[in-house]
LOBA-239374 format. One record per residue: x, y, z of N, C-alpha, C in turn; residue in three letters. Coordinates in Angstrom, 1 decimal, decimal comma. Layout:
! residues N
n.px:n.py:n.pz:ca.px:ca.py:ca.pz:c.px:c.py:c.pz:rest
X:Y:Z:X:Y:Z:X:Y:Z:Ala
...
END
This chain:
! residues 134
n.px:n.py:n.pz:ca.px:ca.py:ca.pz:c.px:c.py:c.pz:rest
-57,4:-26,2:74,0:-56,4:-25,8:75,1:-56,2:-24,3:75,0:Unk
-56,2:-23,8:75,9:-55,8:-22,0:76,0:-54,4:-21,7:76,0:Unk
-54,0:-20,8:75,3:-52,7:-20,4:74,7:-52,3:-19,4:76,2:Unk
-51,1:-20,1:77,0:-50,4:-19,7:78,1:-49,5:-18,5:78,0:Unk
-49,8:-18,1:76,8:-48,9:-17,0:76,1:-47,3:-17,3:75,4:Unk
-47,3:-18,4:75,0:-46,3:-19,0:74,4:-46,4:-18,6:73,0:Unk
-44,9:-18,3:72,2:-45,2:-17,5:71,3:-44,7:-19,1:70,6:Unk
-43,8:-19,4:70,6:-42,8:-20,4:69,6:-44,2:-22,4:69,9:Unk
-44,1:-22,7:71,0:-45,0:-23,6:71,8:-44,0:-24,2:72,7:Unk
-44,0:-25,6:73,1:-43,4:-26,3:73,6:-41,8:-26,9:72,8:Unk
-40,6:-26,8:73,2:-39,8:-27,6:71,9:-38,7:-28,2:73,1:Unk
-38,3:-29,7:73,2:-37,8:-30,5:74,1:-37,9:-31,4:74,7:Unk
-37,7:-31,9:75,2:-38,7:-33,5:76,0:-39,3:-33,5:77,1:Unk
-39,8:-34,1:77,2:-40,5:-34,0:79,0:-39,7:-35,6:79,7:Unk
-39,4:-35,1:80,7:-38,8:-36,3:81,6:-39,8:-37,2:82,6:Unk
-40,4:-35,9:83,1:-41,6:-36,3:84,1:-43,1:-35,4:84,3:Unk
-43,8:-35,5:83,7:-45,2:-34,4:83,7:-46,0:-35,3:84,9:Unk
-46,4:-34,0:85,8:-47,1:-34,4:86,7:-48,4:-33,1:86,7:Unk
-49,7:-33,5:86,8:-50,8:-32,3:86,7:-51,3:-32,3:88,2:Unk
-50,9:-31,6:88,9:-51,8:-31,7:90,4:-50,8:-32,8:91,1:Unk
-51,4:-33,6:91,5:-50,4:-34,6:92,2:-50,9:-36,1:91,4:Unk
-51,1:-35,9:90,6:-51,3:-37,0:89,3:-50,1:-37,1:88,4:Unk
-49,4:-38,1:88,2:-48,3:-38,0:87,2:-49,0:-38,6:86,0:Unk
-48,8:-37,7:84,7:-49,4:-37,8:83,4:-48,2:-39,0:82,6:Unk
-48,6:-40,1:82,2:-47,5:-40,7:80,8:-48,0:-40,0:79,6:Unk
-46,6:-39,3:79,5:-46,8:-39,2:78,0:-47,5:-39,7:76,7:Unk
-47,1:-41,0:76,4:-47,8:-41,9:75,4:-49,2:-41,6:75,9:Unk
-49,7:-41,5:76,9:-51,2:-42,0:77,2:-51,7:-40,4:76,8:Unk
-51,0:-39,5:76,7:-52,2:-38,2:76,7:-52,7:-38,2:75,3:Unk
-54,0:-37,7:74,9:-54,8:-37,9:74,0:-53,9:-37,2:72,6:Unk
-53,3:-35,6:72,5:-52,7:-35,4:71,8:-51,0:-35,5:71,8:Unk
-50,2:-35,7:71,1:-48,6:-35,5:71,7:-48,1:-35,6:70,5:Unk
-47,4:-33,8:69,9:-47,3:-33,6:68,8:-46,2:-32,9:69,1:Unk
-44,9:-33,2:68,5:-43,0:-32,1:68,4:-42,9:-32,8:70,2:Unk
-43,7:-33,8:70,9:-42,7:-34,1:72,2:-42,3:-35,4:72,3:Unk
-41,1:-35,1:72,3:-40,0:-36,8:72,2:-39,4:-37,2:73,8:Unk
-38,9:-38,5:73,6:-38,5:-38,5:75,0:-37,0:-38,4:75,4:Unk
-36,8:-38,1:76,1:-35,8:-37,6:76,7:-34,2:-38,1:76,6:Unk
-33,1:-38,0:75,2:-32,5:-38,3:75,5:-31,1:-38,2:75,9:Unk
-29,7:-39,0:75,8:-28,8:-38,5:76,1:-28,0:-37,2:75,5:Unk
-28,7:-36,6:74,6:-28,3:-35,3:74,4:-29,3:-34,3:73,8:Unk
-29,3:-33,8:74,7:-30,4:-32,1:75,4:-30,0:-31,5:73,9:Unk
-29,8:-31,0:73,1:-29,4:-30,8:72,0:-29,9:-31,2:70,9:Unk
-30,0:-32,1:70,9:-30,7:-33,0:69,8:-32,0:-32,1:69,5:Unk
-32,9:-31,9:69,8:-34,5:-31,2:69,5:-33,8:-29,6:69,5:Unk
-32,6:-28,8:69,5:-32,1:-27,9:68,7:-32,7:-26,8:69,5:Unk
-32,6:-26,5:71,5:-33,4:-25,8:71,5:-33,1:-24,4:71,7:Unk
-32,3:-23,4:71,5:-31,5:-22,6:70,9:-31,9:-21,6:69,9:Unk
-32,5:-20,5:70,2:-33,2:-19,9:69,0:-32,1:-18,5:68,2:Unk
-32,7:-18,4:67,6:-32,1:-16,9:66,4:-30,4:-17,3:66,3:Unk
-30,5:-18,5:66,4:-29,2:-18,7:65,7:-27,5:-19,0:66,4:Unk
-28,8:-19,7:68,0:-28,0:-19,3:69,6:-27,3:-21,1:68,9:Unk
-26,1:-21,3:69,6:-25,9:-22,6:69,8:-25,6:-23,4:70,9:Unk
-26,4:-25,0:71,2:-26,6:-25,5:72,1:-24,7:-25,9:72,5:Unk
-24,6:-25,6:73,7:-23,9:-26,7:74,5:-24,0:-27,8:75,2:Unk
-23,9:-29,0:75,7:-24,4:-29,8:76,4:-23,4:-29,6:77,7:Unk
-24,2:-29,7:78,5:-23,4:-29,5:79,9:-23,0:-30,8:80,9:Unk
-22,9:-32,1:80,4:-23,0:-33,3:80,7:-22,4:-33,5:81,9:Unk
-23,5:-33,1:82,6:-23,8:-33,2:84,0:-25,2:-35,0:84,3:Unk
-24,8:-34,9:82,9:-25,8:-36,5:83,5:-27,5:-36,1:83,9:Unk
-27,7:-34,7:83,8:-29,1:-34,4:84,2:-29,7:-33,8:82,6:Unk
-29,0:-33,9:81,7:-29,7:-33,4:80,4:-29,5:-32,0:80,3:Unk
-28,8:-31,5:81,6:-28,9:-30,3:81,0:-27,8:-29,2:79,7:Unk
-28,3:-28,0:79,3:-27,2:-27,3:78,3:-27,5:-25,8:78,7:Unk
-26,5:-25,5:77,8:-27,0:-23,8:77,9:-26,8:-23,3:76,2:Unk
-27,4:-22,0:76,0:-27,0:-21,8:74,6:-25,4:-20,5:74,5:Unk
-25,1:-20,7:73,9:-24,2:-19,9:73,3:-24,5:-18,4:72,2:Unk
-25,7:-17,7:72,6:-26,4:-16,8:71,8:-25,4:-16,2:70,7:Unk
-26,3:-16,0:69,8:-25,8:-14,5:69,0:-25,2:-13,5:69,6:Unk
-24,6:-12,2:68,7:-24,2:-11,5:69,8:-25,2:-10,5:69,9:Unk
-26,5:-10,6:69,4:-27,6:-9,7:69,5:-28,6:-10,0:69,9:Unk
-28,7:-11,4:70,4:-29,8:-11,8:71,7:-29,1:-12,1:72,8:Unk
-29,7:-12,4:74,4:-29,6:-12,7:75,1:-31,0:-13,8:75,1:Unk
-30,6:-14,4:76,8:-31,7:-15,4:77,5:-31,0:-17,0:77,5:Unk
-32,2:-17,4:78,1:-31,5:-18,8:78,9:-31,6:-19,7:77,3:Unk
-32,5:-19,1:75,9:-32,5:-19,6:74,9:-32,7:-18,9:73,7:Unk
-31,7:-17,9:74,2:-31,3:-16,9:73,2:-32,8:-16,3:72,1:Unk
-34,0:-16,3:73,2:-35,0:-15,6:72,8:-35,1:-13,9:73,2:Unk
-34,4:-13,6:73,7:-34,6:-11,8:73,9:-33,5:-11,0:73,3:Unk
-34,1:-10,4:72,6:-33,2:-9,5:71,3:-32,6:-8,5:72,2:Unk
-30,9:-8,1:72,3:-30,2:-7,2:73,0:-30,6:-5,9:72,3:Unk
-30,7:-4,7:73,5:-30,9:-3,3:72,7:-29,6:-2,8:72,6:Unk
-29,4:-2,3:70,7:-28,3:-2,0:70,9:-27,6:-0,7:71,4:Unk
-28,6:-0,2:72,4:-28,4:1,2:72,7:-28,1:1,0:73,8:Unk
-28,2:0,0:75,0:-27,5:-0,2:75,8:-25,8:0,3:76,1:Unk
-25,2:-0,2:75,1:-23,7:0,0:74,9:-23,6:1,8:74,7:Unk
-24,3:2,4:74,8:-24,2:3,5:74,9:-23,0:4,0:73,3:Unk
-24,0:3,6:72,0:-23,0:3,9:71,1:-22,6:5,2:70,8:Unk
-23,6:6,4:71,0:-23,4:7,5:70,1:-22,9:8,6:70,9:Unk
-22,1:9,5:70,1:-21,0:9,8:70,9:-21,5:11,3:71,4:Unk
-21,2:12,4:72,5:-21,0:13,7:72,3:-22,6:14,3:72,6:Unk
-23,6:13,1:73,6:-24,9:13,5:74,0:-25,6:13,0:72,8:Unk
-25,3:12,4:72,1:-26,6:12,4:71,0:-27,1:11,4:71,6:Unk
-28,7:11,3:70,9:-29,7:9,9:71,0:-29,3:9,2:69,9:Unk
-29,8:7,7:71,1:-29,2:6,3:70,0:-31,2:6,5:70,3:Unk
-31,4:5,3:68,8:-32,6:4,5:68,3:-32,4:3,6:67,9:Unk
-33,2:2,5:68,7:-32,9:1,1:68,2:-33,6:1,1:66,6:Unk
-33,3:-0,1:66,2:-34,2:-0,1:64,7:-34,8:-1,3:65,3:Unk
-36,3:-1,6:64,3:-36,6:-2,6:64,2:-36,2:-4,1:63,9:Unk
-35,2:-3,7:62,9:-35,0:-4,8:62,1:-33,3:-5,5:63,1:Unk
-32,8:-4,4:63,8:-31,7:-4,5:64,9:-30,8:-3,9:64,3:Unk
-29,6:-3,7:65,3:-28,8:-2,0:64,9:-29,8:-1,3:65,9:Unk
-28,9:-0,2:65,4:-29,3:1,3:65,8:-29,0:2,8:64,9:Unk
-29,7:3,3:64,9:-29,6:5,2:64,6:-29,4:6,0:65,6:Unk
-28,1:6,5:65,5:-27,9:8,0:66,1:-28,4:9,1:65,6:Unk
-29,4:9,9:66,8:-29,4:11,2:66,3:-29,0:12,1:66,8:Unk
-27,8:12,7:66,3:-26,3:13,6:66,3:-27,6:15,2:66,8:Unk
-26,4:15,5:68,0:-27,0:16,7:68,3:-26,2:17,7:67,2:Unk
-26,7:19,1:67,1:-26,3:20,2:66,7:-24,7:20,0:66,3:Unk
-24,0:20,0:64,8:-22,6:20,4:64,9:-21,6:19,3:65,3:Unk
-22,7:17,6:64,4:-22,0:16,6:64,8:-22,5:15,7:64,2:Unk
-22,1:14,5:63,7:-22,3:13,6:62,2:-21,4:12,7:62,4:Unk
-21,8:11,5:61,6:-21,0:10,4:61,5:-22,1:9,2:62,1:Unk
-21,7:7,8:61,9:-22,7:7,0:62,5:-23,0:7,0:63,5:Unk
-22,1:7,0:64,3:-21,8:7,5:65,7:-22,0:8,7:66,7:Unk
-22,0:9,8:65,2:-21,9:11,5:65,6:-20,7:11,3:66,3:Unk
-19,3:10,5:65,9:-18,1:10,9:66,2:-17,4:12,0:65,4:Unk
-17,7:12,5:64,7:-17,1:13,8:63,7:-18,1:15,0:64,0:Unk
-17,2:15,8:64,9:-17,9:17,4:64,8:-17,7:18,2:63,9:Unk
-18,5:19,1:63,5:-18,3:20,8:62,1:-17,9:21,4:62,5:Unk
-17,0:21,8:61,5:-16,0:23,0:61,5:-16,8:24,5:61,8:Unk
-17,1:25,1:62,5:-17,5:25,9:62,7:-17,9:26,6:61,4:Unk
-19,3:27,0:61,0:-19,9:27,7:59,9:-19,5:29,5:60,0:Unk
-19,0:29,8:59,3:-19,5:31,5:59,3:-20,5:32,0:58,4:Unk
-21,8:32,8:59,1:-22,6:32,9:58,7:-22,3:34,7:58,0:Unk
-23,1:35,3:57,8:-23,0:36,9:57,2:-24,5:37,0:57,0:Unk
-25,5:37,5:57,7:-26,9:37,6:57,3:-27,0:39,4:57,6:Unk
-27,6:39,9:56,6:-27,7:41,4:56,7:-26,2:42,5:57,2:Unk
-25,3:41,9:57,2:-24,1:43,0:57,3:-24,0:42,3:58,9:Unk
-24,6:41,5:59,6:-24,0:41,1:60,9:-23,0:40,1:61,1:Unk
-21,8:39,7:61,2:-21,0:39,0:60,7:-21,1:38,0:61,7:Unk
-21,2:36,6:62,4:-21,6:35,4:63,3:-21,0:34,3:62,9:Unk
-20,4:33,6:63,8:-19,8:32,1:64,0:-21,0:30,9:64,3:Unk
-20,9:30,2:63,8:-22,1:29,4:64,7:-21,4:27,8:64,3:Unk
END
């Protein structure tokens, strides 16, 4: 079978599989491996990722939603939030997301802190007898 570009695979039940205008039974397909059937709580098979938690929305149709972390988004808390969105760093500097999540500010000129919320006290320099503020 060719990979649809699914990273995780299938995780949940199937209620009704139809291929073309053929309706497929479950039990009868040759392989059927992590698919259960369908039942009164959408939650049960845990489908909720990085730590998201299921609610059940007992609407009688199986449906839920997740309750994500506060650093993913998505309908199943599979899309990691950038945390540079929020526009953390203060005073024009660049945010950088990290890999691992977070972020790095890089503080413009005469400015520091995580954030680059603390500016420098103005330096006085003295180079060759020219006396300069910077």
């Amino acid at each position: 079978m060719e990979n649809i570009g699914t990273a995780a695979g299938f995780t949940g039940c199937i209620r009704r599989l139809m291929l073309g205008q053929r309706r497929i039974h479950v039990s009868d397909a040759a392989v059927v491996s992590g698919v259960s059937k369908c039942g009164a709580d959408p939650c049960s098979v845990a489908p909720c990722r990085n730590g998201g938690s299921c609610v059940p929305l007992n609407d009688g149709g199986g449906a839920f939603r997740c309750a994500c972390a506060s650093n993913y988004t998505g309908t199943l808390c599979d899309t990691p939030l950038d945390p540079c969105l929020a526009a953390p760093c203060a005073a024009g500097s660049t945010c950088e997301p990290l890999v691992g999540g977070g972020f790095h500010c890089r503080c413009v000129p005469g400015r520091h802190g995580k954030t680059c919320q603390l500016g420098r006290p103005p330096a006085h320099l003295d180079i060759q007898g020219v006396s300069s503020f910077m």
